[in-house]
C-alpha positions as CSV (number, residue, x, y, z in Angstrom):
1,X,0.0,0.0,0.0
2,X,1.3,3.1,-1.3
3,X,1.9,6.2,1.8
4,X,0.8,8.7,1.6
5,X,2.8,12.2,1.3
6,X,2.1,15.4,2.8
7,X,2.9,19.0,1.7
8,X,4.6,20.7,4.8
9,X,1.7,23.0,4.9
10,X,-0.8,20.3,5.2
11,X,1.3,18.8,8.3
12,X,1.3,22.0,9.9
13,X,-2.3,22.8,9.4
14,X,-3.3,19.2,10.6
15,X,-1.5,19.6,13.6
16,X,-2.7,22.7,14.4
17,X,-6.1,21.5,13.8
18,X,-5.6,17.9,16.0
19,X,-4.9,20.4,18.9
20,X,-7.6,22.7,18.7
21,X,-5.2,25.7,17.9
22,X,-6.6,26.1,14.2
23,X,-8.4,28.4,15.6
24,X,-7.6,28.4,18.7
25,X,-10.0,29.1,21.7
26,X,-13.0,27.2,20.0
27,X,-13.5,25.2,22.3
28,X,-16.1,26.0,25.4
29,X,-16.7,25.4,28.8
30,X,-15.7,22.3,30.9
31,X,-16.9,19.9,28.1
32,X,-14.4,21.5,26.0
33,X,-11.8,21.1,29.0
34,X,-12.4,17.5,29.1
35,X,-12.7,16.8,25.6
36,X,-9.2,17.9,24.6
37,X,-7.5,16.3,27.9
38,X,-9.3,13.1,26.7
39,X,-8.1,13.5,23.3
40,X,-4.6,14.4,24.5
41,X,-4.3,11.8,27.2
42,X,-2.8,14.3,29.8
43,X,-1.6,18.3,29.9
44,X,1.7,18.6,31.8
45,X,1.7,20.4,35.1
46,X,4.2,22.5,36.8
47,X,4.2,24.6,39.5
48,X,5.5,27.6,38.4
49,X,3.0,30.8,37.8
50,X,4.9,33.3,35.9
51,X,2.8,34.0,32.8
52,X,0.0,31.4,33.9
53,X,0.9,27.7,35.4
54,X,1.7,26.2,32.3
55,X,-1.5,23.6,32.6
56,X,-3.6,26.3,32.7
57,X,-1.9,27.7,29.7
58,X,-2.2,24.7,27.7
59,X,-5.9,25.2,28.3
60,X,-6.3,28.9,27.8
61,X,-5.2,28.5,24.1
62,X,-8.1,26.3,22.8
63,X,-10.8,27.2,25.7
64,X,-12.3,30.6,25.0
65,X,-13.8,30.6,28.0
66,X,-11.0,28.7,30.1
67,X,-10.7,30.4,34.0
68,X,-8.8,28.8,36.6
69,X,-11.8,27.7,38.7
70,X,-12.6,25.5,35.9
71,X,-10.1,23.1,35.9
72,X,-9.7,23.0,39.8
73,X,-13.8,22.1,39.8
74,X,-13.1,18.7,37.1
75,X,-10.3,18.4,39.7
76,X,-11.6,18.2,43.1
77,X,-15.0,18.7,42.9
78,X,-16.4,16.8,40.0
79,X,-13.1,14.3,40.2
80,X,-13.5,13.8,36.3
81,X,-9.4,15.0,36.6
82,X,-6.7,13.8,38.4
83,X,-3.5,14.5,39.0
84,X,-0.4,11.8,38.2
85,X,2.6,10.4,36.9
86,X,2.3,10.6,33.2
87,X,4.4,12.7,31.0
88,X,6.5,13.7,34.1
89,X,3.8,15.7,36.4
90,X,0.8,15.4,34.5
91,X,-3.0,16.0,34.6
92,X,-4.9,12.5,33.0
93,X,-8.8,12.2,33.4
94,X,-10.0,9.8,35.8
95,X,-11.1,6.9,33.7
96,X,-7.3,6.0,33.1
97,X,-6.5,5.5,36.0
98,X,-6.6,1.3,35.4
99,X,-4.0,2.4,32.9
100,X,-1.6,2.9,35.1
101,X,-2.3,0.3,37.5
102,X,1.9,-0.9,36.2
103,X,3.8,2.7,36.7
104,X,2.3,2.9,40.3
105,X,3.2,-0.8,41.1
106,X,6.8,-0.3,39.6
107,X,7.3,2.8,41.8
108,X,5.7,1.5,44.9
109,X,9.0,-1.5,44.2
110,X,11.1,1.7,43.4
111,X,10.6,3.7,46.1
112,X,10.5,1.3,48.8
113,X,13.9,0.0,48.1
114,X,15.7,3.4,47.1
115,X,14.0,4.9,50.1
116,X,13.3,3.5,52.8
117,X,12.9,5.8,55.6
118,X,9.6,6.3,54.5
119,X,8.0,2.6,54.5
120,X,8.2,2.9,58.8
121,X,6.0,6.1,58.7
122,X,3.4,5.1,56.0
123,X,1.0,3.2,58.6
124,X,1.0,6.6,61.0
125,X,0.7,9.0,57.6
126,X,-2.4,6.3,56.3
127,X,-3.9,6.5,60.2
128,X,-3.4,10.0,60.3
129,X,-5.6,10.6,57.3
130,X,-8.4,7.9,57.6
131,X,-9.2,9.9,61.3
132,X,-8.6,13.4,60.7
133,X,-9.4,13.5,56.6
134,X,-7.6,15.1,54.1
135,X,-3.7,16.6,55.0
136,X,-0.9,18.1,53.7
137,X,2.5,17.8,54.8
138,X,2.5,20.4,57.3
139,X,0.3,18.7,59.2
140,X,2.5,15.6,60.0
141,X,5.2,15.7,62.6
142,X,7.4,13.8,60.3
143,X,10.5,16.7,59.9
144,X,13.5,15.0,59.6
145,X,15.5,15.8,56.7
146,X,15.6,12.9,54.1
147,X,17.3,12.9,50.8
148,X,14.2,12.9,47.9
149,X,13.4,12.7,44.7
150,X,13.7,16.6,44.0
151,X,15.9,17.0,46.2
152,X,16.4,17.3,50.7
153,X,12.5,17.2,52.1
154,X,10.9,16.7,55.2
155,X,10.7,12.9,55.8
156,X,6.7,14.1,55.8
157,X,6.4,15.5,51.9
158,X,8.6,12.2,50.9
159,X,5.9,9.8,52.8
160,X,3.1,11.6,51.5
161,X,4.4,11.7,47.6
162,X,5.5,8.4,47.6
163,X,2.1,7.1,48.7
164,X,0.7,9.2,45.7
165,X,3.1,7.7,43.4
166,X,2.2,4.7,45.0
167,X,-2.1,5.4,44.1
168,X,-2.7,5.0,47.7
169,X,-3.3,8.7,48.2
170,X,-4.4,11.1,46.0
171,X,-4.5,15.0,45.7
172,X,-7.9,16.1,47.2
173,X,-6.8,19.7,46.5
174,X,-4.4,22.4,46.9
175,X,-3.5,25.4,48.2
176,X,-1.4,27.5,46.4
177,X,1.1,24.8,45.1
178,X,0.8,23.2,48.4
179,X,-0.8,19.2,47.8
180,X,-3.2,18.2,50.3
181,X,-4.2,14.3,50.2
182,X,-6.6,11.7,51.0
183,X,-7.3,8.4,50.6
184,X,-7.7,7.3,46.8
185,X,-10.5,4.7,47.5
186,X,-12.8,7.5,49.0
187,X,-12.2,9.7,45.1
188,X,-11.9,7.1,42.2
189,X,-15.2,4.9,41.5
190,X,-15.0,1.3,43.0
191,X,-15.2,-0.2,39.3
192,X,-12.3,2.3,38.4
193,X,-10.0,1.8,41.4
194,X,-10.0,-1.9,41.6
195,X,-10.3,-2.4,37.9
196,X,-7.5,-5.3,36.6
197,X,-4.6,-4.1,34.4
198,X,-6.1,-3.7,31.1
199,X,-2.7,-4.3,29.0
200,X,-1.5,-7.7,31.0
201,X,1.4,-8.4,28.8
202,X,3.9,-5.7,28.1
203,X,4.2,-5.3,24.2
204,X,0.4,-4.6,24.9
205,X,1.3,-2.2,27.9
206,X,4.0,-0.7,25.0
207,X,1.3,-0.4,22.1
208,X,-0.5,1.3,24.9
209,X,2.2,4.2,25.3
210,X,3.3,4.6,22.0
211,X,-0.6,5.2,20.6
212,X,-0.9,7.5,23.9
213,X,1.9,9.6,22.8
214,X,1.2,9.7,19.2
215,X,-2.7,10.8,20.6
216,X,-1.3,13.5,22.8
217,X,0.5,15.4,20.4
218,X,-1.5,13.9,17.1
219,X,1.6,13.7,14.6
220,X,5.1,11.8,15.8
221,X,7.7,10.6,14.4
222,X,9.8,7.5,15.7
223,X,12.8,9.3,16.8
224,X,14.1,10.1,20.5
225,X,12.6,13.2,22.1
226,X,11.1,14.6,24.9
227,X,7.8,13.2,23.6
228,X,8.5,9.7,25.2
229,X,9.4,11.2,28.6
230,X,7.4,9.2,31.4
231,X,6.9,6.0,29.4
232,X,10.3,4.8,30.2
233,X,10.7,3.4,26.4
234,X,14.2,2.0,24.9
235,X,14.1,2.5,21.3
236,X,14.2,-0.7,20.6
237,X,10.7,-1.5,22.4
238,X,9.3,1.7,20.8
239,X,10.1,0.8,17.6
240,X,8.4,-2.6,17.4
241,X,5.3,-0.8,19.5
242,X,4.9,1.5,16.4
243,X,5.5,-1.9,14.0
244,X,2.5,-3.4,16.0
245,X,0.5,-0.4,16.1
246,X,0.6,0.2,12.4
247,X,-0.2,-3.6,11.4
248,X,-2.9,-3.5,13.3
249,X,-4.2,-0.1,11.9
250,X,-4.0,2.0,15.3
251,X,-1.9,4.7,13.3
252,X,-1.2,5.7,10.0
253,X,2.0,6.2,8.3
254,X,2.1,9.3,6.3
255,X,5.2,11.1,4.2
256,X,5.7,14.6,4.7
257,X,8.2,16.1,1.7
258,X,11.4,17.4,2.7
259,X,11.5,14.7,5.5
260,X,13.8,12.0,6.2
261,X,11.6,10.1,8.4
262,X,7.7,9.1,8.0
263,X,5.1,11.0,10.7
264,X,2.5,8.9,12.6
265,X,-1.2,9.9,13.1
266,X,-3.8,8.0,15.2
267,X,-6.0,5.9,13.3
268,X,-8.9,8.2,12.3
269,X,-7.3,11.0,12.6
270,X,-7.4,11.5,8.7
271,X,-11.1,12.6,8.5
272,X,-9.3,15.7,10.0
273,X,-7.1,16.1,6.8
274,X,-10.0,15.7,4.5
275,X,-12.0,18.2,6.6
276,X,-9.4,20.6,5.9
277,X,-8.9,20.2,2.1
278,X,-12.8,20.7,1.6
279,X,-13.4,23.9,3.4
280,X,-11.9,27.8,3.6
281,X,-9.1,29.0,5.8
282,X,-9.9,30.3,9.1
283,X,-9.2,33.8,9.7
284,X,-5.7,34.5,11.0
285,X,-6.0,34.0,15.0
286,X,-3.3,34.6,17.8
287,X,-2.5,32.3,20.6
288,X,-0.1,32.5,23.4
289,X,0.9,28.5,24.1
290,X,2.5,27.1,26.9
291,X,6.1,26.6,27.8
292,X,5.1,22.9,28.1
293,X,2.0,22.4,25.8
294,X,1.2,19.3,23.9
295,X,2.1,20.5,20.9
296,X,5.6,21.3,21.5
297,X,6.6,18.0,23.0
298,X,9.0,17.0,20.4
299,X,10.2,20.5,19.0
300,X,12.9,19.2,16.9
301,X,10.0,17.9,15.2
302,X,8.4,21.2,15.5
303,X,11.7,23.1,14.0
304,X,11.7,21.0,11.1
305,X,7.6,21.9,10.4
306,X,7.5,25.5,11.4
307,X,11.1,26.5,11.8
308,X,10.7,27.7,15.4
309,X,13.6,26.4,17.2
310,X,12.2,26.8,20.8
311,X,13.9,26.5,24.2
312,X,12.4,26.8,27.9
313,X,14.9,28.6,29.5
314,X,13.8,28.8,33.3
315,X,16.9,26.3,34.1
316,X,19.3,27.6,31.5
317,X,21.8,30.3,33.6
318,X,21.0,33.6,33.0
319,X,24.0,34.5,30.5
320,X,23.5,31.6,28.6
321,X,19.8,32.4,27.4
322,X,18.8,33.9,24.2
323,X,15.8,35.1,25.4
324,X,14.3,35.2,28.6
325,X,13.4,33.4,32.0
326,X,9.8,32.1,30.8
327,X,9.3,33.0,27.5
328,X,5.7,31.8,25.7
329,X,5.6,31.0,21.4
330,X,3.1,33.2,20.0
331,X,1.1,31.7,17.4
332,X,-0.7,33.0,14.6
333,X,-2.5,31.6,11.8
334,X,-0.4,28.3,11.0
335,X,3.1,29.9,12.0
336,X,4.9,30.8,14.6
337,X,5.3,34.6,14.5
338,X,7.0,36.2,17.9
339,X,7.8,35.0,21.0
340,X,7.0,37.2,24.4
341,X,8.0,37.3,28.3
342,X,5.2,38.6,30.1
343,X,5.2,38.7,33.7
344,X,2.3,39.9,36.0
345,X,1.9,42.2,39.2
346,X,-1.0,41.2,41.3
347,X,-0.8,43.7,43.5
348,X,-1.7,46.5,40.7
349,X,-3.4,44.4,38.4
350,X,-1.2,44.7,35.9
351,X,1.0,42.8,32.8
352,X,3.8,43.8,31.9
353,X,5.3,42.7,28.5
354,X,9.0,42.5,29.2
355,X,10.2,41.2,26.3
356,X,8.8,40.9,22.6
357,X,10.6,39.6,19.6
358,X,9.8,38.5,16.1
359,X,10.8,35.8,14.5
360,X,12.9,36.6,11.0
361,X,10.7,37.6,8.2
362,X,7.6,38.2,10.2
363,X,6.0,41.9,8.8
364,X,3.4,42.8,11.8
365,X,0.2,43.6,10.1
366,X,-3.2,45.1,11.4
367,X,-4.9,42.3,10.5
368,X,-2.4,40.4,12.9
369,X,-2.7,43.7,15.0
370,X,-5.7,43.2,15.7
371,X,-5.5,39.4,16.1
372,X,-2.9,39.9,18.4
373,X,-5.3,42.3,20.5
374,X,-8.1,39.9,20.9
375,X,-5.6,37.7,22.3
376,X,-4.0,39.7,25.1
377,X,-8.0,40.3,26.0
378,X,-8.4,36.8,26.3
379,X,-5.0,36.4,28.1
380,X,-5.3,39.3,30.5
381,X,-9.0,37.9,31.6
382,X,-7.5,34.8,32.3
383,X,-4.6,36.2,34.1
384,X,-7.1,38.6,36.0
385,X,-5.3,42.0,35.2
386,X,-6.8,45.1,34.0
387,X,-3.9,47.0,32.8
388,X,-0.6,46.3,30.3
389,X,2.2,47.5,29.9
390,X,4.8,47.5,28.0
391,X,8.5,47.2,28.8
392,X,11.7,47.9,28.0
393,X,12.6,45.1,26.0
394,X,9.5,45.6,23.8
395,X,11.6,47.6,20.5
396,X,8.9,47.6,18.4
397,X,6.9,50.6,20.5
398,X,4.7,51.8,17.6
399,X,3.6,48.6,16.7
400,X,3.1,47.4,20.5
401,X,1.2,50.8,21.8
402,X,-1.2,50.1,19.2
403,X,-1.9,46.4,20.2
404,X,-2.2,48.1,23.9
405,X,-4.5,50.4,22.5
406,X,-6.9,48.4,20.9
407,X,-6.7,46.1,24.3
């Protein structure tokens, strides 16, 4: 059977579209919330809030609607969220969590062997919480100084993680960034909690991974990457995972021209590209995506598509950056166009746009202007400032005041 080829603007307009960025903020509402987690798998989480916690981000870019409040009510009220080990920190829906059932079982062996000074206190941390309900680490007396994970912690916080990693406790909510937990048994549905290990053998387990990642980002290639981070993947075992998965019609191969190496999409995935070919172009939109978002999981694979070679820079020392601190890819149309380092003052409301900078050959028009405009609106509601500013960095004053205007 012959493969297909794609044109690289066909690739980059698929993708765009697979992640609800083409346009972006279509979707509405929790519903729309849930339906893109579900078709991604998971968002990434971290705790940093600089320009938005990058979760959040990830969110504000396809839900037009998208407030904070939202996602913490899926979370721990509704429970149709949870958060967990999947790429790295990660938030997965609910009905996964059979999925997983392995990675929790592997780290429960993990961690009790690497660390054991936790295992004695578990009992008191599991009494603790089944007669007082739901804690956080400050509440536990447990303050010796152990080596962790991340680094030294209170021998509390490494009892309490490890018993999350573990799927005996989960996150019943937060307070800031601070995770307090409960019992899992008393969250996750009976028929969810104690369901059996749906892929029992672990080529199926594998299959299970690779289709994951190719869903979470909706075109991969088989090449190393940050992409695979979390599924704890040799090459060898991903490589006859995507053999499987493409006999069996899980995922389809497709060309792209110019490209060395063939892209995989999820098996129905397609209807998408004919979608596209039948119907007009969007108008132009702008979006602000996360440091961490789906999309730009793999970005040498987004280099070689858009030609926006993009670094998060929060761990890079300070004279070795290019750019800035955290620095979010703004999108517009089917292209990358700028990049920006905003940073917000919650005492007066404000943003401040630290840094802007456009990528080579990018002429700002007022079409994109205005685009651009719409955008911050969007962003500033979500970031629940009233004001923006523009700083120093910002060179391109004219063209910047009259975004701010229109704002």
């Amino acid at each position: 059977m012959e493969i297909p080829t794609l044109t690289n603007k066909q690739a980059r307009r698929f993708l765009l579209a697979y992640q609800d960025l083409y346009p972006p903020r279509r979707l509405r509402g929790e519903e729309g919330v849930l339906s893109y987690i579900r078709k991604a798998g998971c968002i990434q989480f971290d705790p940093l809030h600089v320009a938005g916690h990058n979760h959040e981000l990830v969110l504000q870019a396809r839900v037009g609607d998208f407030t904070s409040k939202m996602l913490a009510r899926l979370l721990y009220k509704d429970r149709k969220l949870i958060d967990g080990w999947d790429k790295n920190m990660s938030i997965y829906p609910t009905e996964d969590w059979p999925y997983f059932r392995r990675r929790r079982e592997d780290f429960a062996r993990h961690i009790g062997a690497r660390y054991r000074k936790a295992e004695p206190v578990k009992p008191r941390v599991r009494k603790a919480i089944e007669e007082h309900g739901p804690l956080s680490s400050l509440e536990l007396e447990f303050d010796e100084k152990v080596d962790w994970w991340w680094g030294p912690t209170r021998l509390a916080r490494m009892a309490l993680e490890s018993m999350c990693f573990a799927g005996e406790v989960v996150v019943h909510h937060k307070i800031h960034t601070r995770k307090v937990y409960d019992l899992a048994c008393r969250y996750i549905p009976e028929d969810v909690f104690y369901a059996p290990e749906p892929n029992p053998t672990e080529s199926q387990y594998h299959d299970w991974l690779v289709a994951r990642r190719v869903g979470s980002i909706g075109l991969l290639w088989d090449r190393p990457g940050d992409a695979w981070l979390g599924t704890g993947l040799k090459s060898a075992g991903r490589h006859a995972a995507f053999d499987r998965l493409l006999e069996a019609g899980k995922i389809r191969e497709f060309h792209v021209q110019g490209f060395e190496h063939p892209l995989y999409m999820p098996a129905g995935a397609e209807s998408l590209l004919d979608e596209m070919s039948g119907g007009g172009e969007p108008s132009p939109q702008t979006a602000f995506l996360a440091p961490l978002d789906n999309m730009l999981w793999d970005r040498r694979l987004i280099q070689a598509l858009f030609g926006f070679d993009y670094k998060w820079e929060v761990y890079t020392p300070v004279d070795q950056r290019r750019y800035g601190y955290y620095v979010l890819p703004v999108l517009y149309g089917d292209r990358f166009v700028a990049r920006c380092e905003p940073v917000r003052d919650r005492k007066t409301k404000t943003l401040t746009l630290k840094n802007w900078w456009w990528e080579d050959g990018v002429r700002p028009s007022k079409r994109m202007g205005a685009a651009l405009a719409r955008c911050m609106k969007k962003y500033m509601r979500y970031m629940e400032v009233d004001r923006l500013a523009l700083g120093d960095g910002v060179t391109d004053r004219k063209g910047m005041e009259w975004v701010k205007d229109m704002v």
